[in-house]
Backbone bond lengths (Angstrom), bond angles and torsions (degrees), N, CA, C in turn:
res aa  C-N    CA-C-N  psi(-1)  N-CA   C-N-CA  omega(-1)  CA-C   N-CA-C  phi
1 X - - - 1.483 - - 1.514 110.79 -
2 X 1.463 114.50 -47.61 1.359 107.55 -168.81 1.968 105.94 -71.00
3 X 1.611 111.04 -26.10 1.558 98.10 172.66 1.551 102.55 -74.81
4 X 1.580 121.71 -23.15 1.856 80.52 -177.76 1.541 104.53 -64.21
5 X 1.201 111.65 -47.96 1.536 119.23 -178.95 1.356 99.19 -18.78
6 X 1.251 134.80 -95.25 1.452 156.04 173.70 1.168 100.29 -12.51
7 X 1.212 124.71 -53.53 1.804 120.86 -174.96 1.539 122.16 -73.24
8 X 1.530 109.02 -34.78 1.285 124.90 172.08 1.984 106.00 -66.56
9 X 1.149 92.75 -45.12 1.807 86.60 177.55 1.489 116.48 -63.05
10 X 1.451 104.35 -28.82 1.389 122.80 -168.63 2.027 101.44 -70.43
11 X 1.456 103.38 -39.06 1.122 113.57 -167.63 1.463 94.98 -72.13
12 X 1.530 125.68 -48.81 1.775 124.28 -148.74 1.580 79.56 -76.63
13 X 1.236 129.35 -48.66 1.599 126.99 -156.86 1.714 82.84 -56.02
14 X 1.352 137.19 -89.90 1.250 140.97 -179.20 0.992 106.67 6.61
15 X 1.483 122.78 -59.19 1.460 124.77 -132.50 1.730 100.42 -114.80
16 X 1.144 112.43 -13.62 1.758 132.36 152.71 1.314 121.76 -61.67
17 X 1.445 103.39 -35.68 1.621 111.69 -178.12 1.752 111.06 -91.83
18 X 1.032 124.15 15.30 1.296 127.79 -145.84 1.743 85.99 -134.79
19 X 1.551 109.41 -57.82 0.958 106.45 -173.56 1.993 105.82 -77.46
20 X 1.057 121.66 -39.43 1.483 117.94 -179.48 1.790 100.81 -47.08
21 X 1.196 112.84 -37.15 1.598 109.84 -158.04 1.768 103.28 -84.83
22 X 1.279 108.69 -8.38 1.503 116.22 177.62 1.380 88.60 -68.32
23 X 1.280 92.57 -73.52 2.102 111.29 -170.45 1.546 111.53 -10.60
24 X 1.666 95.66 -59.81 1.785 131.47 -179.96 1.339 109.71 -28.21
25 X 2.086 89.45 -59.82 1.856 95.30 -171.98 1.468 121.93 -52.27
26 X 1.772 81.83 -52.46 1.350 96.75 -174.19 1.302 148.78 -12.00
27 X 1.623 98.39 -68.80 1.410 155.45 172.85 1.439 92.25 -52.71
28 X 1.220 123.54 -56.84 1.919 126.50 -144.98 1.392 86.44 -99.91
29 X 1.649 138.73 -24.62 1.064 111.26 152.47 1.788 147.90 -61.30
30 X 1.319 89.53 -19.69 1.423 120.96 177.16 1.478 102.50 -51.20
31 X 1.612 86.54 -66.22 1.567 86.95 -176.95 1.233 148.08 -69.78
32 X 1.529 94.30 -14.05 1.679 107.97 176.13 1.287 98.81 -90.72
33 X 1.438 133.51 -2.66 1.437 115.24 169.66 1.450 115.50 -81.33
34 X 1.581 106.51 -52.17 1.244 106.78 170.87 1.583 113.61 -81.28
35 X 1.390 108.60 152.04 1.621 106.55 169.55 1.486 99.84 -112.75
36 X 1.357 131.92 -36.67 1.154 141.40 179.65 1.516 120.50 -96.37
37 X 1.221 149.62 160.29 1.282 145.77 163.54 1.690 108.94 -97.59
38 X 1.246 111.15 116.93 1.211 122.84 -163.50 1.818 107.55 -70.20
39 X 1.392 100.31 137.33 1.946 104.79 -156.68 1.823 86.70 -117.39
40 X 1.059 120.96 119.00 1.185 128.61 157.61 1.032 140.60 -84.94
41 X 1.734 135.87 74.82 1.213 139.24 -130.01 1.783 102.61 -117.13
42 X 1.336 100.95 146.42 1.676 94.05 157.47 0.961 130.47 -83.16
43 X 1.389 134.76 132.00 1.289 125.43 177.35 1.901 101.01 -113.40
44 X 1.586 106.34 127.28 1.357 98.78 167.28 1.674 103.91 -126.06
45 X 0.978 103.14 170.52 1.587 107.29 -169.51 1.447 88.26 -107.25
46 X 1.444 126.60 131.88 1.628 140.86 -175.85 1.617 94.90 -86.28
47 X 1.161 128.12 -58.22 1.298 124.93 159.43 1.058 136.20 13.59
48 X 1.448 107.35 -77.82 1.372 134.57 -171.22 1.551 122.15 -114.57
49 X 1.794 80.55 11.92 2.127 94.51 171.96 1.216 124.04 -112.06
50 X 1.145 127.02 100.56 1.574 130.60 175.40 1.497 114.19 -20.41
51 X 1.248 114.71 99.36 1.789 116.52 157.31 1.837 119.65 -21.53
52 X 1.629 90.61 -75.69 1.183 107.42 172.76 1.891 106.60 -139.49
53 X 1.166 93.69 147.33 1.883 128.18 -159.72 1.196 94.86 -134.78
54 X 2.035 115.80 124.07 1.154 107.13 176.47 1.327 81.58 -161.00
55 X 1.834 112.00 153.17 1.372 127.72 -173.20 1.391 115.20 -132.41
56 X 1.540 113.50 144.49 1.765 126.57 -172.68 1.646 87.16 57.94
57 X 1.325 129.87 67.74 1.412 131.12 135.57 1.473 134.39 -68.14
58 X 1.508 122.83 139.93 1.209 141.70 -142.92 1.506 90.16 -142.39
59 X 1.089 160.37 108.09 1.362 140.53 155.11 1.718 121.75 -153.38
60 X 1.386 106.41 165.60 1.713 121.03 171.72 0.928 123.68 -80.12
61 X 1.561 134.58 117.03 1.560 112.40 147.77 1.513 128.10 -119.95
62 X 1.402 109.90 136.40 1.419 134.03 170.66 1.576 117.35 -73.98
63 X 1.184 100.82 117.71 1.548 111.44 159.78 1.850 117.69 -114.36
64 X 1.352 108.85 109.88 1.846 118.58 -176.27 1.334 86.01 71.68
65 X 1.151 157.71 60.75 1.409 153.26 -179.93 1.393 127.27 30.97
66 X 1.530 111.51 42.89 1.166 143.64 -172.75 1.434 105.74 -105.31
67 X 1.065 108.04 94.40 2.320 89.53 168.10 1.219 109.21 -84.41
68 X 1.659 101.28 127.27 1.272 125.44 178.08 1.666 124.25 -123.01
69 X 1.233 102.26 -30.71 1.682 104.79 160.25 1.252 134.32 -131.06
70 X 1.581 120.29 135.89 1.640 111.27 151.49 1.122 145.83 -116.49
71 X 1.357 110.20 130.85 1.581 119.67 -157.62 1.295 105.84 -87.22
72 X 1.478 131.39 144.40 1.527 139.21 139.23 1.256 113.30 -120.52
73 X 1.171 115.93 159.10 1.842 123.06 -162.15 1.747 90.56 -177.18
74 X 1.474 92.92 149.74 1.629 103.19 164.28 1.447 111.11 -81.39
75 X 1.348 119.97 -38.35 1.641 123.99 -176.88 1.833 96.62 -143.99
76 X 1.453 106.06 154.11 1.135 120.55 -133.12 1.609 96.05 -156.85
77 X 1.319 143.58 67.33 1.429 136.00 -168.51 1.820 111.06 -117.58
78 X 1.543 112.33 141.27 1.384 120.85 -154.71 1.371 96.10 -117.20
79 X 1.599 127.13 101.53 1.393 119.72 -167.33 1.759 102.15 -99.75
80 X 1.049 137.32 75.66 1.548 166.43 -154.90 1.651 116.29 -60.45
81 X 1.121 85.62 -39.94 1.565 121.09 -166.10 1.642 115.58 -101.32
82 X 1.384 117.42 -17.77 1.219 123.95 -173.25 1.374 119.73 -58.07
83 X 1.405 156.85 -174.83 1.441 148.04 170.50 1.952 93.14 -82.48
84 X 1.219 117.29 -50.37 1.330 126.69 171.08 2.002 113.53 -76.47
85 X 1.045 131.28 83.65 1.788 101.03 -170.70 1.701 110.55 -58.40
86 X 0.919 116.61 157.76 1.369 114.88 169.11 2.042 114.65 -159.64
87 X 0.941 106.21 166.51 1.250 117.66 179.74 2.003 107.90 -106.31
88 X 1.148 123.26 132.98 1.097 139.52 -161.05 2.006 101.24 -114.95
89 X 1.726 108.54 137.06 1.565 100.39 173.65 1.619 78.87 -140.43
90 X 1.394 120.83 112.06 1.192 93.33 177.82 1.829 121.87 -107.75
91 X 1.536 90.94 22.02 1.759 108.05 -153.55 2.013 80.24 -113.15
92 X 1.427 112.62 -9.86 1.817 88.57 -158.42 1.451 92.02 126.18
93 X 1.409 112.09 168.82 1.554 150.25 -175.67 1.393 121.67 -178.69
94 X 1.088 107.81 136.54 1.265 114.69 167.40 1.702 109.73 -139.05
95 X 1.268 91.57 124.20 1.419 115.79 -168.01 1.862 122.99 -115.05
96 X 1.113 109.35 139.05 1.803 117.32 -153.03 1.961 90.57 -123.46
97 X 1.175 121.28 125.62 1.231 123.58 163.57 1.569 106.33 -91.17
98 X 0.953 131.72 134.69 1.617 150.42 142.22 1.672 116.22 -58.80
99 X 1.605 120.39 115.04 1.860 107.47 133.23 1.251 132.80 -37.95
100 X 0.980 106.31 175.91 1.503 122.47 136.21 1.362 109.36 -36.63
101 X 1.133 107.17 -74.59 1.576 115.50 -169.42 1.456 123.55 -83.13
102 X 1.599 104.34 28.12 1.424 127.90 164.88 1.918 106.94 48.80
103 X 1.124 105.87 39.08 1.376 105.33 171.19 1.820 89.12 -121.24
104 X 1.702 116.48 168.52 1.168 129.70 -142.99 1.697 91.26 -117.13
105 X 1.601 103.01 109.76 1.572 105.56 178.59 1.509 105.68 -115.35
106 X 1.385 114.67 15.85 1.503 113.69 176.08 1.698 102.58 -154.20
107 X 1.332 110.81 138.63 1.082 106.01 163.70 1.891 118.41 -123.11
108 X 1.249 135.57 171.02 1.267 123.07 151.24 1.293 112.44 -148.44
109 X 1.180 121.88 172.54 1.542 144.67 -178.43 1.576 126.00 -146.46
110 X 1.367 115.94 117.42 1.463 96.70 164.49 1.541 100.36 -145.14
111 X 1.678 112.31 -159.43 1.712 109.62 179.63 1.561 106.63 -118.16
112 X 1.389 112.97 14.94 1.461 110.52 155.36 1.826 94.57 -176.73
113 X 1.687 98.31 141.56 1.045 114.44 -176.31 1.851 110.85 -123.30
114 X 1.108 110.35 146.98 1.596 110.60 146.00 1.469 123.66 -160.37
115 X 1.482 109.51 151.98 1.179 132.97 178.10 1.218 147.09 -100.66
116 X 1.290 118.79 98.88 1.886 117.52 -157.34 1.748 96.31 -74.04
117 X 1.414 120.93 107.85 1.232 144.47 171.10 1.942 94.14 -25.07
118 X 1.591 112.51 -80.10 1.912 129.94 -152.87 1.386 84.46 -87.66
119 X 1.236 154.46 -7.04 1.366 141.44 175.14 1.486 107.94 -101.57
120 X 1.040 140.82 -23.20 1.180 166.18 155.20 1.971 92.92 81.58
121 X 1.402 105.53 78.51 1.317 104.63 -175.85 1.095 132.82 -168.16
122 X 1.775 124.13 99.71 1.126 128.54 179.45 0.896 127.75 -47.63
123 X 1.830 125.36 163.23 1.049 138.37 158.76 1.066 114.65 178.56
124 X 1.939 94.27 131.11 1.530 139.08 -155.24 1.258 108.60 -105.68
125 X 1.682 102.04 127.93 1.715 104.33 173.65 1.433 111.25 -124.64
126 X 1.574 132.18 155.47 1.126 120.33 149.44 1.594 109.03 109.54
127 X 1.018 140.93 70.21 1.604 136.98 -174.07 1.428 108.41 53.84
128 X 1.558 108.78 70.08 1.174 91.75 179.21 1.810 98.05 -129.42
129 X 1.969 83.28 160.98 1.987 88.07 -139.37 1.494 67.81 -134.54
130 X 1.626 119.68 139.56 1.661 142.23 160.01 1.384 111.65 -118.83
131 X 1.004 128.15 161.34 1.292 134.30 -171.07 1.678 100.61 -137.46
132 X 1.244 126.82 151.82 1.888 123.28 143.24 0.779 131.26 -107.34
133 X 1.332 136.87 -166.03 1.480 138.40 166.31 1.591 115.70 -56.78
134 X 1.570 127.62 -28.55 1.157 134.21 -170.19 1.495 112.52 -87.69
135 X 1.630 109.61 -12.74 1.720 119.11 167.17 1.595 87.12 98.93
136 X 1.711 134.26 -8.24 1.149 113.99 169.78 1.613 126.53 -59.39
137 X 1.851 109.78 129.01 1.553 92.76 -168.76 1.856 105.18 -114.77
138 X 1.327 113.09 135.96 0.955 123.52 -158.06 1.650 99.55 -91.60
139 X 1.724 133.09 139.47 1.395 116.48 167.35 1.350 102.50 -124.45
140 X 1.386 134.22 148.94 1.390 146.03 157.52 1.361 123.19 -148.01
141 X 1.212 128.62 151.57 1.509 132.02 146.63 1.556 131.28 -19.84
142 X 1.953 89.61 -62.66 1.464 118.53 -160.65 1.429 116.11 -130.19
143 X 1.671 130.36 100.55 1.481 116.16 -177.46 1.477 94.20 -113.05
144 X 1.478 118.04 171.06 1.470 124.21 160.26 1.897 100.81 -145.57
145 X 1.209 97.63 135.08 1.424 106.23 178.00 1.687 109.42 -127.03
146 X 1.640 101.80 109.44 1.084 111.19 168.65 1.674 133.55 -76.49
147 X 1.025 121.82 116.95 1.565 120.02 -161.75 1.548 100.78 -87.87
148 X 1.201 125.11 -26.54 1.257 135.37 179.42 1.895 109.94 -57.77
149 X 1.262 98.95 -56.04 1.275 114.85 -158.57 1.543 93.46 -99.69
150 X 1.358 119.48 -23.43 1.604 110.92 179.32 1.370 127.26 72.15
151 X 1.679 93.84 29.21 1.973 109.86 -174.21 1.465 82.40 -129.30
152 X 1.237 95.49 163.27 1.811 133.02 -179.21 1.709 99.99 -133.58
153 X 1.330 117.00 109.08 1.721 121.29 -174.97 1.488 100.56 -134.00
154 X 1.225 119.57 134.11 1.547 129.41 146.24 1.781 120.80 -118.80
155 X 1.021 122.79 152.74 1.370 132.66 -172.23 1.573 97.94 -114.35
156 X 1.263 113.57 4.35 1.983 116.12 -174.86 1.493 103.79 -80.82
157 X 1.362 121.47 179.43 1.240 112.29 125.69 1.195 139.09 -59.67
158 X 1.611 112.94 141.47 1.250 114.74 -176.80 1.383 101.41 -139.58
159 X 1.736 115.40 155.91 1.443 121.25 -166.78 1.563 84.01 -129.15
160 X 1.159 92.90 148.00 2.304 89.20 178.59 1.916 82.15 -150.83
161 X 1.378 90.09 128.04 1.757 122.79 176.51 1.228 117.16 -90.86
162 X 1.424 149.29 76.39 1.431 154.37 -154.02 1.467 96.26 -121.64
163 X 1.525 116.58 135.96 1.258 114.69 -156.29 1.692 117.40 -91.16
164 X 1.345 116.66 30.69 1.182 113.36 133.54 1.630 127.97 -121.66
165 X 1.837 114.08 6.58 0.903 105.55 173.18 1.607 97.49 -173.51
166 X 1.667 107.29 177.24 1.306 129.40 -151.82 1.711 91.08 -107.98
167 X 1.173 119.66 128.16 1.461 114.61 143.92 1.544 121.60 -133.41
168 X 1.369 113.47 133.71 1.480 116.79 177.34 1.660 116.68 -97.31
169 X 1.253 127.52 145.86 1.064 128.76 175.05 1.615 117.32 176.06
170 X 1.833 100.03 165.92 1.423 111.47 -162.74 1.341 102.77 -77.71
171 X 1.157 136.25 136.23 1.589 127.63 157.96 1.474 117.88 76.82
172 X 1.065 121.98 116.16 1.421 112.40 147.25 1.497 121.56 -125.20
173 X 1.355 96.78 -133.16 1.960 106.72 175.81 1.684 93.81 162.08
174 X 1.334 110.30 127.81 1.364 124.50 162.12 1.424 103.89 -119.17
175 X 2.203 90.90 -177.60 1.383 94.59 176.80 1.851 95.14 -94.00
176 X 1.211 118.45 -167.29 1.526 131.36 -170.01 1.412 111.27 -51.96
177 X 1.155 108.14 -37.29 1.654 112.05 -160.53 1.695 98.26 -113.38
178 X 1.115 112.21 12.37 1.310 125.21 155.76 1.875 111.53 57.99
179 X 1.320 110.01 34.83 1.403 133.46 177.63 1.306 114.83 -75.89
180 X 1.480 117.80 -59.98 1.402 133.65 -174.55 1.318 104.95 -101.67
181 X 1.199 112.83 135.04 1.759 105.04 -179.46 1.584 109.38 -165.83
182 X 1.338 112.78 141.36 1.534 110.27 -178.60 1.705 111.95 -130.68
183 X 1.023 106.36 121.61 1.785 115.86 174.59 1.566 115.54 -74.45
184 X 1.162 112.81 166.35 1.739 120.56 -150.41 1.509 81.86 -109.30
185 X 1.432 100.84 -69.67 1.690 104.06 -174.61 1.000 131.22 -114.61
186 X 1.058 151.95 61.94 1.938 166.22 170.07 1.732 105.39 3.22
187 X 1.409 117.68 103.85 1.823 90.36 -176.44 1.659 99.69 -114.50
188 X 1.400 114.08 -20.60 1.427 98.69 147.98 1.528 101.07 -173.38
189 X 1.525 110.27 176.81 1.447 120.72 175.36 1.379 130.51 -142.12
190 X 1.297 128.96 126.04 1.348 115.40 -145.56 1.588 89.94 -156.88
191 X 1.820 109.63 151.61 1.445 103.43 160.59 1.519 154.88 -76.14
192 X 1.014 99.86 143.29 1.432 96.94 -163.69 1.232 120.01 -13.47
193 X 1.648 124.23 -53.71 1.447 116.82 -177.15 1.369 127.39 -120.88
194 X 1.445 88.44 48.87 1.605 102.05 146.54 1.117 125.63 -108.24
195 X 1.557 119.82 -179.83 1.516 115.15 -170.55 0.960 113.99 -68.36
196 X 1.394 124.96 126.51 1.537 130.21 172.17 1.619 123.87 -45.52
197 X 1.826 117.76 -3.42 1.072 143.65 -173.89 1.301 122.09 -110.49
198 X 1.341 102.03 8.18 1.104 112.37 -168.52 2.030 113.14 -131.26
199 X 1.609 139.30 86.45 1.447 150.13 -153.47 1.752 94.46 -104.89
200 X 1.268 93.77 134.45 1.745 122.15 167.19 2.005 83.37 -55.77
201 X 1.485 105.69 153.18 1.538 103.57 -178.01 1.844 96.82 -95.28
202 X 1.336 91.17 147.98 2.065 97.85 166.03 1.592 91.21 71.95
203 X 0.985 135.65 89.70 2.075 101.53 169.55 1.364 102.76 -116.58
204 X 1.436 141.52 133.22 1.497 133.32 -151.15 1.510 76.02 -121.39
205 X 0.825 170.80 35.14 1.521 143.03 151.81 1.562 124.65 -88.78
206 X 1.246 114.23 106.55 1.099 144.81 -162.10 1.905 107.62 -80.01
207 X 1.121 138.20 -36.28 1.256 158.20 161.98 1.287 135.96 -100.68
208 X 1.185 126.56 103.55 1.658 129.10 -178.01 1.237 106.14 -93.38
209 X 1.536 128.20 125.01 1.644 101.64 163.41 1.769 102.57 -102.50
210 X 1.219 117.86 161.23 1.988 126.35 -167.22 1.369 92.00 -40.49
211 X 1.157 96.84 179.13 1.459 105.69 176.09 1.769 89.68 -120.23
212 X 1.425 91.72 149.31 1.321 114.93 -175.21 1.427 135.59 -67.09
């Protein structure tokens, strides 16, 4: 009895040592595969990541502690980090200019907006419709309003609704509150209630001033 004993221990020890040295390989294969332990990192690009993202916006803005505009937008993103910073609307804006005397002598609208933060300068794409104090309503594609320079210019077509009449044309540029304003190219002018399909022939007038 005590030699089977002896042989059976002899056998489990065997068969312990056999299995530890698997373990051994195992392991040392591990390691010669990897040399490094593999690090799984996020990478996001700041760039192209909104600072701050915010939705159904309502808000003020101050210029020198002056309020001069209010913004609404469905989404509202602050790209901070960009080589350019800029502010992102990519749902639309509609935007309200302030006086002095904090009543609203400009309005605008479009279905996507953005704003170069250090250039201080919008630009509107997409059905976008302004209004002034005089109820004249302006339509284009494409506006840009410089805050720097204190002009509002497009090079698009533009249709402007003045309430006795229609004029279409290429390009303009106003001042801020969109009072004074001069067109590049005149493509026609006609009264208010006629068909919008319907242009005076040849029309050379190059300059509109508001109507009064």
């Amino acid at each position: 009895m005590i030699q089977n004993l002896k042989n059976k221990f002899h056998l489990n020890h065997k068969n312990l040592t056999i299995i530890f040295n698997i373990v051994v390989m195992f392991f040392f294969m591990i390691g010669c595969n990897k040399e490094k332990p593999e690090i799984i990192q996020a990478i996001t690009d700041r760039a192209a990541t909104p600072n701050l993202h915010a939705t159904d916006v309502t808000t003020i803005v101050s210029d020198s502690g002056i309020t001069r505009y209010r913004i609404s937008a469905p989404e509202w993103d602050i790209y901070d980090k960009a080589a350019e910073p800029y502010w992102e609307f990519p749902y639309g804006i509609h935007l309200e200019r302030f006086d002095l005397n904090l009543k609203v002598d400009a309005n605008i609208h479009s279905k996507y907006a953005k704003y170069y933060i250090n250039q201080k300068l919008w630009e509107l794409r997409g059905n976008v419709k302004a209004t002034n104090l005089k109820g004249e309503l302006f339509e284009t594609e494409q506006l840009f309003w410089d805050q720097n320079s204190e002009r509002i210019y497009s090079d698009s077509l533009i249709k402007v609704t003045r309430p006795t009449q229609i004029i279409n044309a290429i390009g303009f540029e106003s001042d801020q509150s969109m009072n004074y304003y001069v067109f590049h190219k005149v493509k026609g002018i006609f009264p208010y209630e006629e068909s919008q399909d319907s242009f005076p022939p040849n029309p050379q007038q190059t300059e509109i001033s508001p109507s009064k």
